[in-house]
C-alpha positions in Angstrom: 83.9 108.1 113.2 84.0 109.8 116.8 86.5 108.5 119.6 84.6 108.4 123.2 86.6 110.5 125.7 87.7 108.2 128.8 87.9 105.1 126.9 90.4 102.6 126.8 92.2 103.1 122.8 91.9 99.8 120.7 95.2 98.9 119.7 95.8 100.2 116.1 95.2 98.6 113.1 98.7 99.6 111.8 101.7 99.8 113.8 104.6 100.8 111.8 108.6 100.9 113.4 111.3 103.3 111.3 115.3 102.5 111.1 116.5 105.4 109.2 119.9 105.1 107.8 122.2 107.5 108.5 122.2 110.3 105.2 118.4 109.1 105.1 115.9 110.6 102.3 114.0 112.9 103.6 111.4 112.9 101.2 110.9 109.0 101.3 110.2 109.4 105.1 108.0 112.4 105.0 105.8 110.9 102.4 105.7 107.5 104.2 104.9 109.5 107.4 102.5 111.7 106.1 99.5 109.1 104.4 99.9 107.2 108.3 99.2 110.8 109.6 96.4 111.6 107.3 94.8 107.6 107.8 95.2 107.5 111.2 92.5 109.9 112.7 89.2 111.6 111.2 89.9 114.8 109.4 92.9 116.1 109.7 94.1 115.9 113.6 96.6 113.5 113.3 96.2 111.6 116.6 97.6 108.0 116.0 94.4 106.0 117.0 94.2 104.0 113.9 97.5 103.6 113.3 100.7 104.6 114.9 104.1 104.9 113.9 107.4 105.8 115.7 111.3 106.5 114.7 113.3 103.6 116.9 117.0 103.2 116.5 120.0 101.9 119.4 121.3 105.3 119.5 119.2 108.2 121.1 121.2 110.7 119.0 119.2 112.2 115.9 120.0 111.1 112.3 120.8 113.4 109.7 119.4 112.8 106.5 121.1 113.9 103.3 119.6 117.2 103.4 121.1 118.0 106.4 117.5 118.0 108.5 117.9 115.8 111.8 115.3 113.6 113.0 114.8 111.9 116.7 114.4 108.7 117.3 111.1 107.9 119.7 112.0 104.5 121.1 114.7 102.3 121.5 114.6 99.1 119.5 113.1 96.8 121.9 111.0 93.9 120.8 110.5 93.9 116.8 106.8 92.5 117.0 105.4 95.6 118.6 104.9 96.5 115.0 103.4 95.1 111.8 106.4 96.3 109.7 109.7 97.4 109.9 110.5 100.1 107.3 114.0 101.1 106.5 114.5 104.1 105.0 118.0 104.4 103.1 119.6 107.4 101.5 123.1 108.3 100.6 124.6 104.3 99.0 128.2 106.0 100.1 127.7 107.2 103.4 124.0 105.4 104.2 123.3 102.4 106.5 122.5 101.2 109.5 124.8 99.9 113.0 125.5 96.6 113.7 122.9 96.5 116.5 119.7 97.8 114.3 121.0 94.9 112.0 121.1 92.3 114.6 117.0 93.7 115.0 116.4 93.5 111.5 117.4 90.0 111.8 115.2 89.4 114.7 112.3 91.2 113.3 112.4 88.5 110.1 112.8 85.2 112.4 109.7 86.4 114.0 108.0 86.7 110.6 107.3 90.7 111.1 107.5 92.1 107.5 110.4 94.4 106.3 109.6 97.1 104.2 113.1 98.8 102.3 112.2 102.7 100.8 115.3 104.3 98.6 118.1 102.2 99.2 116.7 100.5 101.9 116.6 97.3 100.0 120.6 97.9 99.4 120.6 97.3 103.5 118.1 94.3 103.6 120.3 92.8 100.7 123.4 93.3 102.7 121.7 92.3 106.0 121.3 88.5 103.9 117.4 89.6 104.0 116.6 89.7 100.6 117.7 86.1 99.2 114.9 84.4 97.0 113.0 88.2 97.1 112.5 90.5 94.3 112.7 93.9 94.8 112.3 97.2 93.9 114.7 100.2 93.1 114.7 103.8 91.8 116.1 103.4 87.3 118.6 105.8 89.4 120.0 103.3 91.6 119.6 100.2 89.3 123.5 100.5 88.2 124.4 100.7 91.7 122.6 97.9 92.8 123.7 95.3 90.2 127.2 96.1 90.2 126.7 95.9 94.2 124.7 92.3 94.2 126.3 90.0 91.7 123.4 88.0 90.5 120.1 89.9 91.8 118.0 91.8 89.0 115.5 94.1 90.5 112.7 95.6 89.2 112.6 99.6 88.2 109.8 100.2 86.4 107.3 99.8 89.0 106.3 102.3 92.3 107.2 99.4 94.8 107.2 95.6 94.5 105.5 93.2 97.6 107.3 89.8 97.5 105.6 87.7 100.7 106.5 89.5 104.1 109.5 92.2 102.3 108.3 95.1 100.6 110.3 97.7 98.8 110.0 100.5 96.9 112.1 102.9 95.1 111.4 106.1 97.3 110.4 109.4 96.5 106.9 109.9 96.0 106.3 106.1 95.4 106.8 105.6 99.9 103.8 107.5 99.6 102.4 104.5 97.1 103.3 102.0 99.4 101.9 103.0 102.5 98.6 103.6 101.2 98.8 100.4 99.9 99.2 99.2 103.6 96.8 101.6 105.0 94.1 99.8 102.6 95.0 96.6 103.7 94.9 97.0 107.1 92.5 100.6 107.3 90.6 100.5 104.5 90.2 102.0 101.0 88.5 105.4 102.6 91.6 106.1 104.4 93.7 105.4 101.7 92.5 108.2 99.6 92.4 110.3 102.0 
């Protein structure tokens, strides 16, 4: 594939939007980020031309994530449909979530039918967003405690990488975000760039 200098870019083929919860897992987000990077450009340049991806939150101030590394948010929140998902990546259950307002776009993003995509304990923040009723999901064996005693009723699944369920997606973090967006970079790239 070569890119023509001094053409217009075609819009890409994946545009993905990140909420990350304050105490965020690093690791989750890195490996999310890094098989976009790797899909989105021949080789290994990393220019966003088939897809693109950007950190968006209410607040310019960067987020810590429960290592203690900070990370800037690119855009404000703005209109949800820009992008073809929404991923929320949780961390920390006891100090992680997200403000009211990146709720409120949450909600918005889901009445306009743009798929939500919960890494870690993301899907702990979809569930108490009132996202996740009539969804399965997906959590890490570690969390699976927390999450029952924390949703009366709800039974995920742990002993898969992530679980799709319609237009919400979650997995349990980890190396398995790295799973999940390769799964979404073969759907909407193609199986070439998912390997990659």
């Amino acid at each position: 594939m070569s890119i023509a200098l001094g053409t217009a870019s075609p819009r890409p083929r994946l545009r993905v939007g990140f909420l990350l919860a304050r105490r965020f897992t690093l690791s989750a987000f890195a490996n999310f980020v890094d098989v976009l990077r790797l899909a989105a450009d021949e080789g290994d340049r990393s220019r966003p031309i088939l897809c693109s991806w950007r950190v968006i939150s209410e607040d310019p101030a960067p987020v810590r994530s429960s290592c203690g590394v900070t990370v800037g948010p690119e855009e404000k929140l703005g209109d949800p449909s820009r992008f073809d998902y929404i991923v929320v990546i949780g961390g920390l259950i006891d100090e992680g979530g997200l403000p009211p307002g990146e709720i409120a776009f949450l909600r918005r993003a889901a009445a306009r039918k743009v798929p939500l995509i919960g890494v870690c304990t993301g899907a702990f923040i979809l569930h108490r967003a009132g996202l996740m009723q009539g969804y399965r999901c997906c959590v890490s064996w570690f969390h699976h405690d927390d999450f029952l005693e924390q949703f009366d009723g709800l039974v995920p699944v742990s002993d898969r990488v992530f679980v799709e369920d319609r237009d919400r997606l979650t997995c349990s973090g980890g190396a398995s975000s790295a799973h999940l967006a390769a799964h979404l970079v073969d759907r909407h790239i193609g199986r070439a760039a998912a390997r990659k």
